[in-house]
Every structure is written in structure tokens, then in C-alpha cells.
N, C-alpha and C positions, 0 to 999 in steps of 0.2 A: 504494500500500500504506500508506503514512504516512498519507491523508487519510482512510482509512477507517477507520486507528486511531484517529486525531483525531478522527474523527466519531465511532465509537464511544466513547470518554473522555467527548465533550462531553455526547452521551446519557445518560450515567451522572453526569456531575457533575447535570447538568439534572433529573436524576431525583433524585436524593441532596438538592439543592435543595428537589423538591418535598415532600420526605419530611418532612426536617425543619421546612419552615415550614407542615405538616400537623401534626406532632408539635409547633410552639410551639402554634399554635390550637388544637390539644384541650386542650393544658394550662391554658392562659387559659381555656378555657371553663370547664372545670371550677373553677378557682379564683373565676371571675365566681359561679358556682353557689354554691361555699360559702360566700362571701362573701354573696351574696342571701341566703342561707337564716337566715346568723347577723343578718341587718340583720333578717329578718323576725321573726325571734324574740324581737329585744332588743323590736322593735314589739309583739308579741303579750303580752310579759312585762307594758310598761307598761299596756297595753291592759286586763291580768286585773287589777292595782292599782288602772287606773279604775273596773272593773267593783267589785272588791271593798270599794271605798269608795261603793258607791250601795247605797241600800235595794234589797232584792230584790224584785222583784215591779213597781217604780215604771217611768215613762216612762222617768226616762232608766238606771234597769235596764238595760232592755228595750235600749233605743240603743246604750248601752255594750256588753253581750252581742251586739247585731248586729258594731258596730265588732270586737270581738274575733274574733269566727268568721270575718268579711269578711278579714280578715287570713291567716289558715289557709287559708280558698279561692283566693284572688288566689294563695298561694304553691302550692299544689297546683294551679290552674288552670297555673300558669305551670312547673311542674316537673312532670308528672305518674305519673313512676317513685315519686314519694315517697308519693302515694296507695297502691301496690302494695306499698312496706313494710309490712310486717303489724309489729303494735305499736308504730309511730311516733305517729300520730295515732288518737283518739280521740273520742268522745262524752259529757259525761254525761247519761245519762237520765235524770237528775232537773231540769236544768236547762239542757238543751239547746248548754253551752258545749261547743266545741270543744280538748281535749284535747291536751297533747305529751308524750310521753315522753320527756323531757330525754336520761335515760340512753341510748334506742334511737339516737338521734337520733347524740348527740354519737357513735355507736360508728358509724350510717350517715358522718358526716362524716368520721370518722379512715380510711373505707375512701376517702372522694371522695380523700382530702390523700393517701390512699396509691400514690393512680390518677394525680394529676396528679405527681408525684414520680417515677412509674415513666414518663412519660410525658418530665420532664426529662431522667431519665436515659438515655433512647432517643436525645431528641436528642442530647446531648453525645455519646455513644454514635456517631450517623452523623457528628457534626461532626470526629470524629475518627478 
């Protein structure tokens, strides 16, 4: 009778185990996420100063506005729920740059920092 308590206990710790080192790894993900996201943007930022300091229309325009957009896709290739936001990113179609809604963006992020937080507090939550 004791060993099949014990067996059962250890089931439940062993489970409780896998719970929460489930619950640290979505939270690191997530926080790896926001953290990409804000690296890519500081990239994108300087990227549109390079652009903005070239003649329009010139070669290296043209290279600069590549290098910029290249930046937006790598991060949307590599994240692709942030595509499905509607009004994060952008077009202009006068000049074919790729577009942030800073504002959308920073309000998408405060929901990620709200997710990996609720996510802390699960664990502490079964740690305890």
C-alpha cells in the first residue's frame, strides 16, 4: 500500500517537474522573441538613416532600401505570426520601403512581456 503511494507521489512530482521546466521554456522563448524582435528593429531603425542619407533613386538607394526590407523579411521569415498582425508592418507604395508601426508593434510586445510573465507566474505557481 505505501509503495503505491510512493509510486503515485513520484508520478506527480515527475509530472509537476515536467510542467514547470515546460513553463520555464515557453517563457525563455518568448522572451528570446522579444528580444529578436527589439534587436531587429534597432537594425531596421539604423538601416532607414542609411537609407535616408542616400540620394533616392541612386545604386546605392536602391542597396540601402534592399538592406532595409531584407531586415523586415529575415524577421517575418523567422517569426511569422507577426506577418498576420494587421497594422504592424507595412509598404510604401511610392517607394517600395518596408514599413513599422512602432506604436502597433510596441503594444504586440507588451502583450508577448505579458504572456511570458503569466507564464513565470505558473511556474512559481506549481513550484509551490
Amino acid at each position: 500500500m505505501i509503495s503505491n503511494a510512493q509510486t503515485e507521489t513520484e508520478k506527480k512530482i515527475t509530472k509537476l517537474k515536467k510542467e514547470i521546466e515546460d513553463l520555464e521554456e515557453s517563457s525563455e522563448k518568448v522572451k528570446n522573441e522579444i528580444e529578436d524582435i527589439k534587436n531587429a528593429i534597432n537594425g531596421y531603425d539604423e538601416a532607414v538613416e542609411k537609407l535616408n542619407a542616400c540620394t533616392r533613386g541612386t545604386d546605392e538607394w536602391y542597396q540601402a532600401l534592399k538592406e532595409v526590407n531584407n531586415i523586415i523579411l529575415e524577421l517575418l521569415g523567422k517569426y511569422p505570426e507577426l506577418a498576420k498582425m494587421e497594422g504592424i508592418f507595412g509598404v510604401d507604395p511610392n517607394t517600395g520601403l518596408r514599413t513599422v508601426n512602432k506604436d502597433a508593434l510596441k503594444e504586440y510586445l507588451e502583450g508577448r512581456e505579458s504572456s511570458a510573465n503569466a507564464l513565470d507566474v505558473a511556474k512559481i505557481y506549481k513550484e509551490n
